[in-house]
Structures are given as structure tokens and as C-alpha cells.
C-alpha positions in Angstrom: 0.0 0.0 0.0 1.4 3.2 -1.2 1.1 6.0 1.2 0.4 10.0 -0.2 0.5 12.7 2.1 -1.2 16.0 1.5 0.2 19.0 3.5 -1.1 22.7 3.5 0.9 25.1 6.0 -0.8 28.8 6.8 2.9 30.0 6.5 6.7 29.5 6.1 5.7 25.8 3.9 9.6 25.6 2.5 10.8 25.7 5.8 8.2 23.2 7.1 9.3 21.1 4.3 12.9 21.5 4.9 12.5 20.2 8.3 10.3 17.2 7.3 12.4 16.5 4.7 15.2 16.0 7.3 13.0 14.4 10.4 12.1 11.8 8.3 15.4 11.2 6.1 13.6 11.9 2.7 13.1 13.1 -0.1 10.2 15.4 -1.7 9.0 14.1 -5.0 6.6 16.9 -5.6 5.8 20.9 -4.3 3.2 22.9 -5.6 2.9 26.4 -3.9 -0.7 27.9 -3.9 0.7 30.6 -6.8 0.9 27.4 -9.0 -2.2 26.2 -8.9 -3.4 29.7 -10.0 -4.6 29.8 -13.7 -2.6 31.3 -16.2 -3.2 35.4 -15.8 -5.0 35.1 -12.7 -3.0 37.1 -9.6 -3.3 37.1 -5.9 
């Protein structure tokens, strides 16, 4: 069984990701910020 974890952070997410990243001895195989789930000419 294949296990995928889905994080959101109200914050500093790189440096939440560092740290898991480290804690846990692995790698990240994917990171999508909010501003790149955002449509083509769309803005914040």
C-alpha cells in the first residue's frame, strides 16, 4: 500500500518542508505552492 500525504501550512511551507524533509530522512517528490495552482493570468 502506497502512502500520499497531503500538507497545507498557513505560513513558512519551505521551511516546514525542509525540516520534514530531514525528520524523516527523505526526499520530496513533488511541491506545488498555492501561486501554482493559479490559472494562467489570474493574480493574488
Amino acid at each position: 500500500m502506497k502512502v500520499t500525504p497531503y500538507l497545507t501550512f498557513a505560513g513558512n511551507c519551505a521551511e516546514a518542508m525542509t525540516y520534514y524533509k530531514s525528520a524523516l530522512r527523505s526526499k520530496l517528490s513533488m511541491v506545488m505552492t498555492f501561486a501554482d495552482m493559479m490559472p494562467e493570468g489570474l493574480s493574488v
